[in-house]
C-alpha positions as CSV (number, residue, x, y, z in Angstrom):
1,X,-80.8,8.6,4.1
2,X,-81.0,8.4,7.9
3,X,-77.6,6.7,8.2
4,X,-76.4,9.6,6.4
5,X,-78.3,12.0,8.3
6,X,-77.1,10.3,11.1
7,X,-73.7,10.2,10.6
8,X,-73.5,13.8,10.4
9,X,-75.6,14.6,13.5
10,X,-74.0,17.7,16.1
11,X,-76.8,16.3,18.6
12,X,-74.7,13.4,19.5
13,X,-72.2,14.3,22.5
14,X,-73.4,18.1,22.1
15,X,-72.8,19.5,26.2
16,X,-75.9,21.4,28.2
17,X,-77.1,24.3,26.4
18,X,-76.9,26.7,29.5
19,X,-73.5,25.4,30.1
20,X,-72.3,26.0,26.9
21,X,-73.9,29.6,26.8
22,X,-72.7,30.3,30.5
23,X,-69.2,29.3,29.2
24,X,-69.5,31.3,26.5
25,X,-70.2,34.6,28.1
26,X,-67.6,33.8,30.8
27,X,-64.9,34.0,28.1
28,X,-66.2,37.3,26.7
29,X,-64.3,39.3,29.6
30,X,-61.2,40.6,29.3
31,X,-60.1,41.2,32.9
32,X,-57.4,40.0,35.7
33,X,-55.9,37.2,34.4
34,X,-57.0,37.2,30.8
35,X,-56.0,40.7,30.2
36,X,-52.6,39.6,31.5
37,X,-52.8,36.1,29.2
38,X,-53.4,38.5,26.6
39,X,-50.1,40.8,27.2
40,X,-48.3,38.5,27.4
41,X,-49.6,36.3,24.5
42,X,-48.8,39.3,22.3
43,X,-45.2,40.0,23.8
44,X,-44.4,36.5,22.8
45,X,-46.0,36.5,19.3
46,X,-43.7,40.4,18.2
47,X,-41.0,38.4,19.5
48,X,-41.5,35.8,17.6
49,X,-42.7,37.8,14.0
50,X,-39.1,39.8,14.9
51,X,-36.5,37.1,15.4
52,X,-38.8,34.9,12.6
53,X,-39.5,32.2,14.8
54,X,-42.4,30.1,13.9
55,X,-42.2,28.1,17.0
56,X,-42.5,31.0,19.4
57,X,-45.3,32.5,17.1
58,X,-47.3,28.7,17.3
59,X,-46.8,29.1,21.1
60,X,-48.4,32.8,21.5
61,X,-51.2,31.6,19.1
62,X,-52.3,28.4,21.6
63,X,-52.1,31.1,25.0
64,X,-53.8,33.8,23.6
65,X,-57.6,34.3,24.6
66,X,-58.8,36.5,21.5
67,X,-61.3,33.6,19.8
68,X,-63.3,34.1,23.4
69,X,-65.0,37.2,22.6
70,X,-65.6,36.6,18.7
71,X,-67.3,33.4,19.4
72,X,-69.5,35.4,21.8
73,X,-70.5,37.3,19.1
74,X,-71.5,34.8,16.8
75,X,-73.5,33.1,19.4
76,X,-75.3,36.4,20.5
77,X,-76.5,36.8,16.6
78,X,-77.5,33.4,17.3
79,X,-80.0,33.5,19.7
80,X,-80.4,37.2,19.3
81,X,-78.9,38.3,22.8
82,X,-78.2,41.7,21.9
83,X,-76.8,42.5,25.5
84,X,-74.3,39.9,24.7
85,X,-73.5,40.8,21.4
86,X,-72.7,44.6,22.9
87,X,-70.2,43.5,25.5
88,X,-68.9,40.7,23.3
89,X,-68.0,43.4,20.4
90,X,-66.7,45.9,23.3
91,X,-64.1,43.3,24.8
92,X,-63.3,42.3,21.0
93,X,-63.0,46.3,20.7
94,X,-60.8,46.7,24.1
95,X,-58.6,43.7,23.5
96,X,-57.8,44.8,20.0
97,X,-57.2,48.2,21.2
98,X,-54.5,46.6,23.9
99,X,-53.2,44.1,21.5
100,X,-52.4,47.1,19.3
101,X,-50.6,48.8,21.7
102,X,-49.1,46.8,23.3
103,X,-47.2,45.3,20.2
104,X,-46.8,48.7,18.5
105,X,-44.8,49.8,21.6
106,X,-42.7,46.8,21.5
107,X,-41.8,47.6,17.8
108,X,-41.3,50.8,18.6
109,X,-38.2,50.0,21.3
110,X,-37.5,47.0,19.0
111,X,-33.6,47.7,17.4
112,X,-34.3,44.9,15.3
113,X,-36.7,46.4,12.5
114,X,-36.2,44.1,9.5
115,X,-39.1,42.8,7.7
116,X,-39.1,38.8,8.2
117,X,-40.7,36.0,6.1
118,X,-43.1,35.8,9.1
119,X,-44.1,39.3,9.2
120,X,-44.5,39.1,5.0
121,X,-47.0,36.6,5.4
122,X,-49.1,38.6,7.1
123,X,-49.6,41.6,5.4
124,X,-51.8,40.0,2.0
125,X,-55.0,38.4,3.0
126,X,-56.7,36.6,0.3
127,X,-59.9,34.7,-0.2
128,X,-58.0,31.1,1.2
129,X,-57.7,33.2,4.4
130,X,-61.4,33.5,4.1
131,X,-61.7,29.8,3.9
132,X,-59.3,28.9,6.7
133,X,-61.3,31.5,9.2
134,X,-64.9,29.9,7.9
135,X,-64.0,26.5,8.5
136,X,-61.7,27.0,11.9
137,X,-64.7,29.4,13.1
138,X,-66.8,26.4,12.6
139,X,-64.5,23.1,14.3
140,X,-63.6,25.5,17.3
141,X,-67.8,26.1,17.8
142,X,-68.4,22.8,17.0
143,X,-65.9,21.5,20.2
144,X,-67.5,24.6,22.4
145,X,-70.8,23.0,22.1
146,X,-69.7,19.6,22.8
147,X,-69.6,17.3,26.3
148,X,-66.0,16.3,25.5
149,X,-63.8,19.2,24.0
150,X,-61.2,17.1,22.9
151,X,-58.2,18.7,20.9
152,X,-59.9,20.9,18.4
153,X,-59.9,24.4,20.3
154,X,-55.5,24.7,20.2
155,X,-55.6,23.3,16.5
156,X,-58.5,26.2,15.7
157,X,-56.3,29.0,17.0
158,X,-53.6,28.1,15.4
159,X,-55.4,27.7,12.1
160,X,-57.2,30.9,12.1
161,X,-54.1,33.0,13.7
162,X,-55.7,35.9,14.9
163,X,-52.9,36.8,17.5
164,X,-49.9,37.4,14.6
165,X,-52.0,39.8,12.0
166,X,-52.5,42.3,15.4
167,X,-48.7,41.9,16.3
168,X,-48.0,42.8,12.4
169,X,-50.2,45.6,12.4
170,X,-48.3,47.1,15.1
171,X,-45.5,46.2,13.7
172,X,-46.8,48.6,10.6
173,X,-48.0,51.4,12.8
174,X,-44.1,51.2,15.0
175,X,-42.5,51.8,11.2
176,X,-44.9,53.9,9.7
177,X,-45.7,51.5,7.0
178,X,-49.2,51.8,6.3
179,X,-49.3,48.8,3.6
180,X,-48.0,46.3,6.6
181,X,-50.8,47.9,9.0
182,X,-53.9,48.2,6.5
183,X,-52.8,44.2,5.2
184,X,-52.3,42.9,8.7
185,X,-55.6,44.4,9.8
186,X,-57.7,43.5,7.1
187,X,-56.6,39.4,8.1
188,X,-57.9,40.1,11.4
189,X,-60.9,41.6,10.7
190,X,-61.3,38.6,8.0
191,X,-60.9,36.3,10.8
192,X,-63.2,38.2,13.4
193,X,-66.0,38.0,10.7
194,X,-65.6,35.0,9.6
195,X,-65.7,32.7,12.7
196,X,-68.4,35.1,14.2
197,X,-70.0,34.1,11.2
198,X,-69.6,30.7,11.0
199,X,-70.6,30.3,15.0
200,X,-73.4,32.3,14.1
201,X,-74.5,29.4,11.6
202,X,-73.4,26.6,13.2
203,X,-75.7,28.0,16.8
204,X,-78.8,28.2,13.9
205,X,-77.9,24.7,13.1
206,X,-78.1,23.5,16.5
207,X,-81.3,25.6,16.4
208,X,-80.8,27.3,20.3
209,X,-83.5,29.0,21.3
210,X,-83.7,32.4,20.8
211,X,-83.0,34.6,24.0
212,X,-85.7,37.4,23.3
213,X,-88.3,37.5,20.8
214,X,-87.1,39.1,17.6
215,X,-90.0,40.2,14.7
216,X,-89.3,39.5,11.5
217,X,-87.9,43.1,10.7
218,X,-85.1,42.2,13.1
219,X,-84.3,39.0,11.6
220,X,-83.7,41.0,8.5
221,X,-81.8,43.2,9.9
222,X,-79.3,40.9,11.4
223,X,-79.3,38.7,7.8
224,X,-78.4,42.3,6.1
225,X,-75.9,42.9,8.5
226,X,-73.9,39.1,8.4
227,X,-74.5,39.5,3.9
228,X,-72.6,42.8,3.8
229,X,-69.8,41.9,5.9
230,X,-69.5,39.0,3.9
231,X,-69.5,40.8,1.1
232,X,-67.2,43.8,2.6
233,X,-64.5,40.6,3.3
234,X,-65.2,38.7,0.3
235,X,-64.6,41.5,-2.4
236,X,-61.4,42.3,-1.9
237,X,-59.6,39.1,-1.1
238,X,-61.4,37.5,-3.7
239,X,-59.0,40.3,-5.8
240,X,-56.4,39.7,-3.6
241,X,-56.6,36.5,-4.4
242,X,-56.9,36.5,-8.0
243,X,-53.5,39.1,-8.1
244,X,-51.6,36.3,-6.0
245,X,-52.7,33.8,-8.9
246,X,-51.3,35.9,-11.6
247,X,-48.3,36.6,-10.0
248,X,-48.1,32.9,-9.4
249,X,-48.6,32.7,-13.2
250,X,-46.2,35.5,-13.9
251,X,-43.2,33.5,-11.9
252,X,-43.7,30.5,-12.9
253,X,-44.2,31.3,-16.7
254,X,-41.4,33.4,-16.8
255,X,-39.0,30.3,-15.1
256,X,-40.5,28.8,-18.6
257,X,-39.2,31.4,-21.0
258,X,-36.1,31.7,-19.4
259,X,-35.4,28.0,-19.7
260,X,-37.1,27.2,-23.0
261,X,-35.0,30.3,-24.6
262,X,-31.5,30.6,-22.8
263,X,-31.0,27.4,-20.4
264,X,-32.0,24.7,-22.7
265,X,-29.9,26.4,-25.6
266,X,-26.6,26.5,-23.5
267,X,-26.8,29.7,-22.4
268,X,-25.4,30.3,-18.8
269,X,-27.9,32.9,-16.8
270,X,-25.1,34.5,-14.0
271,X,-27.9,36.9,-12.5
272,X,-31.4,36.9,-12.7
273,X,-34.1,39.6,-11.3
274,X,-38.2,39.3,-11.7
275,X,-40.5,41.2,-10.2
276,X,-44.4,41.3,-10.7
277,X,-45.1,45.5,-10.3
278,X,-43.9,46.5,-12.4
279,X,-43.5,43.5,-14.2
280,X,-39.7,42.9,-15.4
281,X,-37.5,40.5,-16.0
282,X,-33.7,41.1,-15.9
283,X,-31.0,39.0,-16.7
284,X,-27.5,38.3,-17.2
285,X,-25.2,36.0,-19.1
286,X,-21.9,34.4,-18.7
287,X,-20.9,35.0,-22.0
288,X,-23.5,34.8,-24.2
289,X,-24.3,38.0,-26.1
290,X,-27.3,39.0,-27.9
291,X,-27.9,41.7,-30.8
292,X,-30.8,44.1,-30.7
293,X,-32.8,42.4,-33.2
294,X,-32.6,38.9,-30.9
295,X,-33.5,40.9,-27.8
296,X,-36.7,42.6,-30.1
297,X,-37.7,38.9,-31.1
298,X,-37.8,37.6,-26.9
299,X,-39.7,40.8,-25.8
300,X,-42.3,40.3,-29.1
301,X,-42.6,36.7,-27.5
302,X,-43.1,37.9,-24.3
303,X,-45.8,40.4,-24.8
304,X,-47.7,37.4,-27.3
305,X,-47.8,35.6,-23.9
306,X,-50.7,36.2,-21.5
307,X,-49.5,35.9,-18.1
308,X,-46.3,38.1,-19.3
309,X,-47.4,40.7,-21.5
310,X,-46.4,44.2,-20.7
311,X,-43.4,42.9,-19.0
312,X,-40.0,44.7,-19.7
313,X,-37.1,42.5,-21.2
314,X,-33.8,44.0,-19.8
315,X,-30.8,42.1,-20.9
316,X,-27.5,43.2,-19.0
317,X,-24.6,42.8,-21.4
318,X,-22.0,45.0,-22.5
319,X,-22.8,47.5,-25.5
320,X,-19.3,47.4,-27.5
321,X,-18.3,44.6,-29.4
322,X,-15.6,42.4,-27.3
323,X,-13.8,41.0,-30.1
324,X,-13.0,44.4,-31.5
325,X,-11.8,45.8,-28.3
326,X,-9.7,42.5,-27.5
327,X,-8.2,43.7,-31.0
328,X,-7.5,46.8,-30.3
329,X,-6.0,46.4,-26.7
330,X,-3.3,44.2,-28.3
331,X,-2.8,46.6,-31.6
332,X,-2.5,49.1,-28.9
333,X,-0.1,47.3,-26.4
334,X,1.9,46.4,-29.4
335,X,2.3,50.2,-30.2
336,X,3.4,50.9,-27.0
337,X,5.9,48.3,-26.5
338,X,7.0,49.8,-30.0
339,X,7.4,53.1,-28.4
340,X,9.0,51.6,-25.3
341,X,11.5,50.2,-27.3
342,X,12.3,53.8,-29.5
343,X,13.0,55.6,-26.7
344,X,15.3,52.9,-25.1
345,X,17.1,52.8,-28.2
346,X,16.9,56.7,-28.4
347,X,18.1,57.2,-24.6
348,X,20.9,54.2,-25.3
349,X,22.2,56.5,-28.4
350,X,22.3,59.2,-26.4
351,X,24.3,57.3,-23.5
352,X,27.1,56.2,-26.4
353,X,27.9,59.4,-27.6
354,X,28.1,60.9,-24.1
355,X,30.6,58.1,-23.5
356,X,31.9,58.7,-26.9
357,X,32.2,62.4,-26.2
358,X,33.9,62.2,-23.1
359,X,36.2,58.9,-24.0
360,X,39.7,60.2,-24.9
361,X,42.6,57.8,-26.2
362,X,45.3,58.5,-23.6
363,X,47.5,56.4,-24.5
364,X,47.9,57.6,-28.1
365,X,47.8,61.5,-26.6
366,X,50.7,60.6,-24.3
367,X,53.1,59.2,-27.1
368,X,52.3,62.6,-29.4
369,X,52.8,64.7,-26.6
370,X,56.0,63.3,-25.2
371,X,57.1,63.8,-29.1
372,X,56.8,67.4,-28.9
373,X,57.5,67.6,-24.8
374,X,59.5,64.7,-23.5
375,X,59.4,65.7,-20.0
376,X,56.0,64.5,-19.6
377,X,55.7,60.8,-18.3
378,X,52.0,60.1,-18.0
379,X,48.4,62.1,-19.5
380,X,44.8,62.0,-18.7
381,X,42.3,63.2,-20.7
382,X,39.0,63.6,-19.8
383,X,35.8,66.4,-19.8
384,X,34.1,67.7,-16.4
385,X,31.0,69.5,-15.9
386,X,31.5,72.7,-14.1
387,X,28.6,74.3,-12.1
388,X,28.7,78.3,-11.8
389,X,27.3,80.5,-9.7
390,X,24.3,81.6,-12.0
391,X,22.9,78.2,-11.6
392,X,24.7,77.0,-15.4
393,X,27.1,74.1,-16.3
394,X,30.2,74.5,-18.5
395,X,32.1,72.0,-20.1
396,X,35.8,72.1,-19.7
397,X,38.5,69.8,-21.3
398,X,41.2,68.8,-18.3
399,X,44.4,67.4,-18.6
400,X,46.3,66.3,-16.1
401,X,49.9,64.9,-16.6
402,X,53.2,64.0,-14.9
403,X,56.6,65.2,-15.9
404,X,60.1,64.7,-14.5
405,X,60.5,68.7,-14.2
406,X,58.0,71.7,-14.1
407,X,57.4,73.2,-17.6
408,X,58.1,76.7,-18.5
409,X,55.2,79.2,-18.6
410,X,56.3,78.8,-22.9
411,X,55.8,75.5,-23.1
412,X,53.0,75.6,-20.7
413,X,51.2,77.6,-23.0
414,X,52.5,76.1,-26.0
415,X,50.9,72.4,-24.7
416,X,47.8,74.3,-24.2
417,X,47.5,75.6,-27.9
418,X,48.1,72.1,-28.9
419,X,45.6,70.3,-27.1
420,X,42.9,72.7,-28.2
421,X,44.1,72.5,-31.4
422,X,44.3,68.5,-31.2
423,X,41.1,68.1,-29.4
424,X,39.3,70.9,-31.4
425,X,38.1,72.5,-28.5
426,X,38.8,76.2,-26.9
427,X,38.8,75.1,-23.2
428,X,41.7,72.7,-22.6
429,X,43.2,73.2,-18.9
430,X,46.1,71.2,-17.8
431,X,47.3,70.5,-14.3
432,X,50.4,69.2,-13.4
433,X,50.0,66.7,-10.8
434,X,53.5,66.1,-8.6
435,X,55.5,62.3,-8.9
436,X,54.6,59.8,-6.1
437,X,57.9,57.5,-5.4
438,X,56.1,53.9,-4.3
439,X,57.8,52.9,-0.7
440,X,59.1,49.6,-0.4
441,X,56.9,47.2,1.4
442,X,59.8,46.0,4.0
443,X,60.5,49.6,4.6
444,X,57.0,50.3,5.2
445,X,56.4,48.1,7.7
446,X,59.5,48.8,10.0
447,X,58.2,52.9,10.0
């Protein structure tokens, strides 16, 4: 038992009381150089919360000087050095004040606004923030009290991060988002408290002497105060915490239904979409497609199963029935290469007996007209559009032939009548058109 005992002795290596008290109180005070430590330790960590850099925010956490007054506090309960505990809680007070400020401005002037991972993380405290602030409150005491500090006090302020929840509550104040500044907060407070708390015990431990003598009343006073802060932080990260495990549950139990139900049965999920409030799961499929009834059956399975019940199935998939529409396109493009077609074959009849209409046999109208008037040596037939001045066509029949000698007005006429006649129209006009004699070709080049 005294091995034991011994093994976990604080006496051993524990520094001068008065020197670890006068330290103490020395690093209460936030003026000259800390207050500029702490400016710039804050600058560093928004910078690093807004470009997401974890390095950056590590490095602002080992430079900044915020654990000095909290410790102070937790000591003053300790021996009961009210005094102490007054200035220790107004420089916790000021520096949080500056801290505030200083990052909320930065924010402010920021153009980069975008939520980060980093930021994310610290805007939902939970009860293992609780733990992490207890047991860092109590290594970073533990290496204050000691002869040889050793590495403890950088790994402690890291650990119990009190510079990046300020930096994030400004960061909530700059945008106006009161969920980022009330979360953020709350983690700083749940640090404050916590390694007060645990200095507080650790100082009992190491039973210092008291600094003034306290009755009994006052004792109980300080016990009531250090219980309903615990309780005031405990409460609500302990829900906190208990919401982060079912949503834990509600993630991970849906990756289950979706795999049990769709990915182990072949089904190809193209988009997928969960979230916790409200809870609902949306998905999509390749080509898989599900009927009401199938969709009724995985939301009845869903509700049946704790960690997802009340969450809302929604299946993206096209209402109509593919196959049926496939169908119809092709009936449809069918039909219309049908119609296509009628109309070609419509527009092409109409072409032919144009061509019909206006094709005359000249040849055979030349022979029966040099029959009647043998004078004429050639004959075109053909029928001309004629465009009047009220904005109409007329048709006319015009023939145009050759003859040796002019006709007489008689047979003129007579040529007329006959052509209407043969032609069965009432709009023949002939025109005479005058003999060319071809020029020989040796004659045509010595002109």
């Amino acid at each position: 038992m005294n091995k034991l005992t011994s093994l976990f002795n604080l006496h051993d290596g524990e520094d001068d009381r008065e020197k670890v008290f006068e330290s103490v109180k020395r690093n209460i005070s936030y003026k000259g150089a800390n207050l500029w430590i702490l400016a710039c330790a804050i600058l560093i960590a928004s910078v690093g919360l807004n470009v997401n850099s974890t390095a950056v925010i590590i490095g602002a956490m080992l430079i900044s000087p915020l654990m000095g007054p909290i410790v102070g506090a937790g000591f003053a309960l300790g021996v009961y050095d009210f005094d102490l505990l007054r200035k220790s809680l107004m420089n916790l007070l000021t520096s949080t004040a500056v801290s505030l400020t200083i990052s909320t401005l930065y924010f402010f002037l920021s153009p980069f606004k975008d939520v980060q991972s980093e930021l994310l993380a610290r805007t939902s405290p939970n009860i293992y923030d609780i733990l992490i602030a207890f047991f860092g409150g109590i290594v970073g005491v533990i290496a204050v009290t000691r002869t040889e500090k050793g590495n403890p006090i950088p790994g402690v302020a890291i650990a119990t991060a009190l510079m990046p929840p300020l930096c994030t509550a400004g960061y909530g104040l700059a945008t106006m988002q009161w969920s980022y500044f009330l979360g953020a907060f709350y983690l700083y407070c749940i640090n404050c408290v916590f390694i007060g708390i645990s200095t507080f015990l650790i100082v009992k431990y190491l039973n210092y002497a008291p600094k003034q003598h306290v009755d009994h009343r006052q004792q109980k006073q300080v016990r009531t105060i250090i219980t309903i802060l615990i309780v005031v932080m405990i409460v609500p990260s302990s829900y906190l915490a208990y919401s982060l495990y079912r949503e834990q549950q509600f993630k991970n139990n849906t990756n289950i239904f979706i795999e049990s139900h769709f990915t182990n049965k072949g089904c190809t999920v193209v988009y997928k979409k969960t979230s916790y409030k409200p809870k609902v799961i949306e998905l999509a499929f390749l080509s898989t497609r599900f009927e009401k009834n199938q969709i009724d059956n995985f939301q009845k399975e869903i509700n049946e199963n704790k960690y997802l019940r009340g969450a809302e199935l929604i299946i993206r998939q096209d209402t109509t029935d593919r196959l049926s529409v496939l169908k119809g396109d092709i009936l449809n493009e069918i039909k219309s290469s049908k119609n296509e077609v009628s109309r070609k074959d419509l527009r092409i009849l109409q072409l032919e007996n144009e061509i019909v209409k206006n094709t005359f046999d000249s040849k055979k109208m030349l022979k029966e007209a040099r029959a009647i008037f043998p004078a004429i040596t050639s004959l075109s037939v053909s029928n001309h559009s004629m465009a009047t001045e009220k904005d109409s066509t007329v048709t006319v029949t015009a023939v145009i032939y050759e003859s040796n000698k002019d006709l007489q007005i008689e047979d003129s006429e007579k040529l007329t009548n006959w052509l209407n006649e043969r032609l069965s129209v009432k709009n023949v006009a002939i025109f005479r058109r005058k003999q060319t004699i071809p020029v020989p070709p040796e004659k045509s080049k010595k002109n």
